[in-house]
C-alpha positions as CSV (number, residue, x, y, z in Angstrom):
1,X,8.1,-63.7,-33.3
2,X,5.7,-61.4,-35.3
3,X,3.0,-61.4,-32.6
4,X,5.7,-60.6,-30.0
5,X,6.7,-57.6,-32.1
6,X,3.2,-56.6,-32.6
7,X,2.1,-56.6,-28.6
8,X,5.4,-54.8,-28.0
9,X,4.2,-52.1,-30.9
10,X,0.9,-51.7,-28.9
11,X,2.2,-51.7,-25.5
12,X,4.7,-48.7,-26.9
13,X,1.8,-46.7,-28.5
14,X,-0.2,-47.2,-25.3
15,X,2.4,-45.6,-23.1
16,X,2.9,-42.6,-25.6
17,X,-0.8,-42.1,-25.5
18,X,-0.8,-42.2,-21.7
19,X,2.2,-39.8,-21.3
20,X,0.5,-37.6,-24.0
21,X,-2.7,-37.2,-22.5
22,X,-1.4,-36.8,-18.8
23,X,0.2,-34.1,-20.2
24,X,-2.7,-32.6,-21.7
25,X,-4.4,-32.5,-18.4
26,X,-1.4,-31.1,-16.7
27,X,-1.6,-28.2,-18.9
28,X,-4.8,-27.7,-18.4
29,X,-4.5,-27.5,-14.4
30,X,-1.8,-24.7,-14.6
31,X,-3.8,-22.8,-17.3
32,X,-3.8,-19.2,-16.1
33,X,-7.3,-17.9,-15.2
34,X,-9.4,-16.6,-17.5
35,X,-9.4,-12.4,-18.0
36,X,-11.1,-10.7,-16.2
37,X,-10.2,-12.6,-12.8
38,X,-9.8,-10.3,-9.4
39,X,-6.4,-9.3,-9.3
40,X,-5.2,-8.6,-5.5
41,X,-2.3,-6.9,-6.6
42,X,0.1,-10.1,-5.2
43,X,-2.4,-10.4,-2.3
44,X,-4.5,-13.1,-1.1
45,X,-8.6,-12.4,-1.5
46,X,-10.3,-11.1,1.4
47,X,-12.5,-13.6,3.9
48,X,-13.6,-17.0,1.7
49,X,-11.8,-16.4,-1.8
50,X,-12.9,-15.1,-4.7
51,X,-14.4,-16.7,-7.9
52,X,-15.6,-13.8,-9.6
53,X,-18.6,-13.9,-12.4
54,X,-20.2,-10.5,-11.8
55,X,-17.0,-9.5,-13.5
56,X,-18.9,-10.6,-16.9
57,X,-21.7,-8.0,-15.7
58,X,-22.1,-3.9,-16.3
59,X,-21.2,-1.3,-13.5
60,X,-24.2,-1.1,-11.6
61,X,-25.7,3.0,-11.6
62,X,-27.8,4.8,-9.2
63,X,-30.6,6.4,-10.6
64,X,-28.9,9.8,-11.5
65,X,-26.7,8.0,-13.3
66,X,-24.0,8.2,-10.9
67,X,-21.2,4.9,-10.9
68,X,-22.8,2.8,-7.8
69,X,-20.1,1.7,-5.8
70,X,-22.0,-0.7,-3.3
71,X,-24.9,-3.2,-3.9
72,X,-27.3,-3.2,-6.5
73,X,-31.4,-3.4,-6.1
74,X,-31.1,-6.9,-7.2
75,X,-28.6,-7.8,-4.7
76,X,-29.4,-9.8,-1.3
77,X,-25.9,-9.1,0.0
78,X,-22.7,-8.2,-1.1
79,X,-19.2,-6.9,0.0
80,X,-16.0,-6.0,-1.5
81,X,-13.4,-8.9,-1.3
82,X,-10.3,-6.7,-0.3
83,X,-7.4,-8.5,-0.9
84,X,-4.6,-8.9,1.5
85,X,-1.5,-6.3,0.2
86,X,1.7,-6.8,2.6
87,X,4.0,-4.4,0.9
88,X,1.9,-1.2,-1.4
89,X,5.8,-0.9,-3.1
90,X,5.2,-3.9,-5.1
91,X,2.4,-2.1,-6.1
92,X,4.0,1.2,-7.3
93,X,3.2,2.3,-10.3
94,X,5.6,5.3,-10.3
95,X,9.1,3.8,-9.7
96,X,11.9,4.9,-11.9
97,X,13.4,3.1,-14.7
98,X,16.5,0.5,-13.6
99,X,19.6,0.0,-15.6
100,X,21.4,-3.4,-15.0
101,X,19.4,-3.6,-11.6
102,X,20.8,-0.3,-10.0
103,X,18.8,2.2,-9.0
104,X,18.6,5.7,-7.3
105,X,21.1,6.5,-4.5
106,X,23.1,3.3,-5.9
107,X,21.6,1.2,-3.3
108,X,19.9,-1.3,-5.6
109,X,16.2,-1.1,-6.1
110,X,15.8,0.2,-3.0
111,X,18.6,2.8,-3.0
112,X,16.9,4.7,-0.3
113,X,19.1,3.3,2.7
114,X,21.1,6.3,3.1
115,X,23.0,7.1,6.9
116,X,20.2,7.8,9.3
117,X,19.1,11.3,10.6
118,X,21.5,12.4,13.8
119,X,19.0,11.0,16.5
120,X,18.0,7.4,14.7
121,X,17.8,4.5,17.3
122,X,21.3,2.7,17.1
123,X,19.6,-0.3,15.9
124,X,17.8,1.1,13.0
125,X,20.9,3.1,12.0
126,X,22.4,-0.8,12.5
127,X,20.2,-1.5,9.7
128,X,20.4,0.8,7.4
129,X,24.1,0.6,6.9
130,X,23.2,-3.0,6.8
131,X,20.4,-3.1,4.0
132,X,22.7,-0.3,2.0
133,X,25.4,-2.6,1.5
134,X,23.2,-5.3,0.7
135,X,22.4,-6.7,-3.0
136,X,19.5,-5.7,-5.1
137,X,17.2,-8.8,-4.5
138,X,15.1,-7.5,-7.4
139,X,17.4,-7.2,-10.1
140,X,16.9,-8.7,-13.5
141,X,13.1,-8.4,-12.4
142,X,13.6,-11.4,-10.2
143,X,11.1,-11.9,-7.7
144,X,12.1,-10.9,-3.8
145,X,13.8,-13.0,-1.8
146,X,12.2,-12.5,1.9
147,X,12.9,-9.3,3.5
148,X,15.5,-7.1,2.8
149,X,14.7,-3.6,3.8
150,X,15.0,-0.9,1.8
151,X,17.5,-1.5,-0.4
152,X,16.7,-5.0,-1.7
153,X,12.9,-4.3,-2.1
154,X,10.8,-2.6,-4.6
155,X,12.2,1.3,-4.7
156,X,9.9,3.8,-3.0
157,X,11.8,7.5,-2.2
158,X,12.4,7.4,0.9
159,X,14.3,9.7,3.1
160,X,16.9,8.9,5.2
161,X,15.4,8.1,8.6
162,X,12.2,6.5,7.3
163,X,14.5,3.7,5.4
164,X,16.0,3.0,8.5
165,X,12.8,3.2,10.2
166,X,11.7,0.4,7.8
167,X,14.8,-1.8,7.8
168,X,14.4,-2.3,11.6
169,X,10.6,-3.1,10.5
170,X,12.5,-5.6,8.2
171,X,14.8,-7.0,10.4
172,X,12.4,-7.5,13.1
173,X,9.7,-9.3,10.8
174,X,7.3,-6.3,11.6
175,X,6.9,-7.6,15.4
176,X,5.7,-4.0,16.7
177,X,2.8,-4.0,13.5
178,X,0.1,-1.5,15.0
179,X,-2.4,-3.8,13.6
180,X,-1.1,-6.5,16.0
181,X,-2.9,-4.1,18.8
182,X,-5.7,-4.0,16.7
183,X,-5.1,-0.3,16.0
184,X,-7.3,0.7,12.8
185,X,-5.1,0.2,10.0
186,X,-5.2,3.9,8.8
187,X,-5.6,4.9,5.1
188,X,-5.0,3.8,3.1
189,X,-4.0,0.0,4.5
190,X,-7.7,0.3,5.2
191,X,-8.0,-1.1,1.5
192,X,-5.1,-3.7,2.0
193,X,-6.2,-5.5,4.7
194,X,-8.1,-8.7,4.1
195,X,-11.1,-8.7,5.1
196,X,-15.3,-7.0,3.4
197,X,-16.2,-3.7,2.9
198,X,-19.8,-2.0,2.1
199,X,-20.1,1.3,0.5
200,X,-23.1,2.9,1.0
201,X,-23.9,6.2,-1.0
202,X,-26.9,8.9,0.2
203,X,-26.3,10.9,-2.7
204,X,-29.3,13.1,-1.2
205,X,-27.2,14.1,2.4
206,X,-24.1,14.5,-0.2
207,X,-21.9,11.5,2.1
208,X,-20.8,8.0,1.1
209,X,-19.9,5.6,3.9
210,X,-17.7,2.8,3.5
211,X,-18.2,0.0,6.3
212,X,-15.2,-2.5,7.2
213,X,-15.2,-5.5,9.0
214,X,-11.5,-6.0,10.1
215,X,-8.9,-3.5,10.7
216,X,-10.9,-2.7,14.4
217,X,-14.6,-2.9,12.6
218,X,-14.6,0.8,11.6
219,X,-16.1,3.1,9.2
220,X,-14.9,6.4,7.4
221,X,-17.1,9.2,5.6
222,X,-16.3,10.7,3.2
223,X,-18.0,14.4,2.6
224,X,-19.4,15.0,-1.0
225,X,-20.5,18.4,-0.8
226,X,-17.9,20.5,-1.5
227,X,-16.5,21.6,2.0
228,X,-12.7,22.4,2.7
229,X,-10.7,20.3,5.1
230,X,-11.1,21.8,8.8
231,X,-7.9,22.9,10.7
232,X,-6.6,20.0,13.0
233,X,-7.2,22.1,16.0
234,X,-11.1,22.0,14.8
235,X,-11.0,18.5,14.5
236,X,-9.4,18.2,17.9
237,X,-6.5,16.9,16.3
238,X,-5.3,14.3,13.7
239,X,-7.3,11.4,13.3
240,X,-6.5,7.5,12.3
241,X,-8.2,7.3,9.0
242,X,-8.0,11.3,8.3
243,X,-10.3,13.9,7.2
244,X,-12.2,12.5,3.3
245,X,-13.4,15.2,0.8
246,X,-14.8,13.6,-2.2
247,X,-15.9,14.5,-5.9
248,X,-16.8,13.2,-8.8
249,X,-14.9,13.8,-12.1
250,X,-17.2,11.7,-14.7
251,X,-17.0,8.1,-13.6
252,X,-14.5,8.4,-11.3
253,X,-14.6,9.5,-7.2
254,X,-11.4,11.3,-6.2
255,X,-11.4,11.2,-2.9
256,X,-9.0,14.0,-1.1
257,X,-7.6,12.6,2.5
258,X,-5.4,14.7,5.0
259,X,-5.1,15.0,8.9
260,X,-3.8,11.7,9.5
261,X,-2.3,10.7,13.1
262,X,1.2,8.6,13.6
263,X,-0.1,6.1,14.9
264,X,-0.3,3.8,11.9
265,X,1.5,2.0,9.3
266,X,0.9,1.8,5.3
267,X,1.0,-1.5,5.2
268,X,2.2,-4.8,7.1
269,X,6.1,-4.4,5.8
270,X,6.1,-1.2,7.6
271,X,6.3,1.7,5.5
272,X,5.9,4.5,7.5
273,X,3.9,8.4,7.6
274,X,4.1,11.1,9.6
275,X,1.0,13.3,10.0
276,X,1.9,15.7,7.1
277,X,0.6,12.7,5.2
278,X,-1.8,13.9,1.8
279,X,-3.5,11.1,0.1
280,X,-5.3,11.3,-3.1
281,X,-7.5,8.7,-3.9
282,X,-9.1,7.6,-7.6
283,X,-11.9,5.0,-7.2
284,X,-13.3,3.6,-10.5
285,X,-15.8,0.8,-11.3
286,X,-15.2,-1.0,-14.5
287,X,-17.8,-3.7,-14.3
288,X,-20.0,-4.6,-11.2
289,X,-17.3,-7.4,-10.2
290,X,-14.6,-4.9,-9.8
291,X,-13.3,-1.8,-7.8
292,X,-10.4,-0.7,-9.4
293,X,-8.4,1.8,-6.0
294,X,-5.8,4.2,-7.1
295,X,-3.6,6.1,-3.9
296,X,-1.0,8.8,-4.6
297,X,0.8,9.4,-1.1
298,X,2.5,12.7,-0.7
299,X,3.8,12.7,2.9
300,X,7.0,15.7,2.9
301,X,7.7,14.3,6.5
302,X,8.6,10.7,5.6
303,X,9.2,10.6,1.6
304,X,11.3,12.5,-1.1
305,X,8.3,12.8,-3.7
306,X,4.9,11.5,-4.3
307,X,4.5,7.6,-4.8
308,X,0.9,5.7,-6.4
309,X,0.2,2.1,-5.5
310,X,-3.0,0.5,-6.7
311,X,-4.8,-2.4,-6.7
312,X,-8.4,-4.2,-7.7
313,X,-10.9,-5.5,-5.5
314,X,-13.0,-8.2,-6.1
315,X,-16.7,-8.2,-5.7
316,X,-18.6,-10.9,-3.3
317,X,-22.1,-11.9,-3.0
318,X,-21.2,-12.4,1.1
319,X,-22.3,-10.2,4.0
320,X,-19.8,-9.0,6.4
321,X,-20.0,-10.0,9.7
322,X,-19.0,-8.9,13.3
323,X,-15.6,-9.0,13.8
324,X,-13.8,-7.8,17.2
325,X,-10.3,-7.9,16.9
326,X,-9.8,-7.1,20.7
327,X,-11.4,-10.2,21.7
328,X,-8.8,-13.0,22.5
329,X,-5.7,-11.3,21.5
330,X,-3.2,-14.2,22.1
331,X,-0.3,-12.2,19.9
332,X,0.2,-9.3,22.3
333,X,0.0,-12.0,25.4
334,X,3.6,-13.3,24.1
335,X,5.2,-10.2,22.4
336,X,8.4,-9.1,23.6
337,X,10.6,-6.1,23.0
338,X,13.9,-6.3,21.8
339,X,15.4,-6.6,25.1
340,X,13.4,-9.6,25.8
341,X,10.5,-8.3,27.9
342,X,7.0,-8.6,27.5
343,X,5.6,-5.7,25.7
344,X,2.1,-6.0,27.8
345,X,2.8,-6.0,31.6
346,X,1.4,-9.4,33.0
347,X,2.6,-9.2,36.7
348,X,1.6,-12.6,38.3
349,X,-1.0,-13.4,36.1
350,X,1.3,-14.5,33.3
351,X,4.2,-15.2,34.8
352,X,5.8,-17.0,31.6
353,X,4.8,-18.7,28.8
């Protein structure tokens, strides 16, 4: 009888060893990562993740002393990791206050979804009415619950017509995405959409170029010596990624961006601009694995007061290759519109899918 009792004892401490050590481990697979990580700002990492040690190292400095936003001497290769940012409002960093999950306008978080301009589409103004009477998603500081449209996401001050303009985005699931006809992505969604950057700096010819390759494989300048914006008519008009005056105010490049076109959105959601658009942007490097972007939008046309969103972006010790979105575009093959026709005429090539 004893012995039984004593192989039941050990079986019994044997199990709670077991349970306590499985525990153990489970802990230590959902440990949070260690400070200092990349944050995307809710995004994923651009092309092949991101473990990140150069954030452990100093911010790399040209030889004037100037921050050095690209590679180092030391470095082979090299690219900015920019992370994948669907919606820049859960990346506001101005947003009012909320009481008991209300907001402004009384539309929840969003609050924005007033009655369309005179002149919405019909299904937009659907929406809006829609997405006004709708309940806060957000509040409490829950997390969203898909996609709401204006007034059940993160509050950015709209006006009337652009909330509608982006609950139809919503209710369509941002099928009509300008980046789904790989149009640039515009600024500044050049810096939210997933895929390495290079920044090159010729302090000597007073430029710094920043080289992308998604969002179409293009590349913006930015002018460093002090010149005014032209008029549009000098630039032949407004542009995709807009005209880029920069300075330096210690460690930190503001970068001043106007004569934006239409043809873009802010991000994949759908926030919208018109081409009164202003963007001022604050680029800082805390430590060589790090580019910390900062983006106040000012755009009269669209929004009732200036909004920021920022982010980080990680540093990579990849290249960036060549990428052509235009090659093999199966999306625009089987988009319709929202009267079931194919957006891209196919005649008898395509006759259906």
């Amino acid at each position: 009888m004893r012995s039984r009792l004593i192989g039941r004892f050990f079986i019994v401490v044997a199990a709670l060893a077991f349970t306590l050590a499985m525990t153990v481990l489970s802990f230590s697979q959902a440990a949070p990562p260690a400070q200092g990580a990349a944050a995307g700002g809710g995004g994923r990492g651009g092309r092949g993740g991101n473990t990140n040690p150069a954030v452990n190292e100093p911010t790399p400095r040209l030889p004037d002393g100037t921050i050095n936003l690209g590679r180092a001497p030391n470095d082979v290769d090299g690219s900015w990791s920019i992370p994948y940012i669907q919606n820049m409002a859960n990346n506001a960093t101005n947003r009012p206050q909320q009481a008991g999950g209300g907001g402004r306008g009384g539309g929840g978080r969003g609050g924005a979804a007033a009655a369309p301009a005179a002149g919405a589409p019909a299904a937009a103004a659907g929406q809006a009415r829609g997405a006004a009477a709708a309940p806060d998603a957000n509040a409490g500081g829950g997390a969203p619950r898909g996609r709401g449209g204006a007034a059940s996401e993160p509050w950015i001050p709209f006006l009337p017509w652009t909330a509608a303009v982006y609950n139809y985005h919503s209710k369509n699931e941002s099928k009509y995405d300008p980046e789904g006809y790989c149009l640039p992505p515009g600024g500044p969604r050049l810096f939210a959409t997933p895929y390495p950057m290079v920044i090159l700096q010729q302090p000597e010819l007073k430029r710094i170029y920043m080289n992308f390759e998604g969002g179409a494989h293009v590349w913006r300048e930015i002018f460093m010596d002090g010149r005014p914006h032209p008029a549009k008519d000098k630039l032949q008009g407004s542009t995709w990624l807009g005209h880029s005056v920069g300075r330096w105010e210690g460690d930190t490049l503001v970068v001043d961006v106007t004569n934006f076109n239409e043809g873009t959105w802010l991000d994949y959601f759908g926030h919208y601009h018109t081409d009164q658009m202003h963007v001022v942007e604050r680029w800082t490097r805390p430590n060589k694995g790090t580019l910390h972007y900062e983006a106040t939008i000012d755009d009269p046309g669209a929004y009732k007061a200036p909004w920021t969103t920022t982010w980080d972006i990680p540093w990579s010790a990849g290249a960036i290759d060549e990428y052509i979105c235009q090659e093999n575009n199966q999306y625009l093959n089987h988009l319709k519109d929202d009267f079931g026709r194919y957006v891209i005429d196919h005649g008898e090539e395509y006759p259906k899918f």
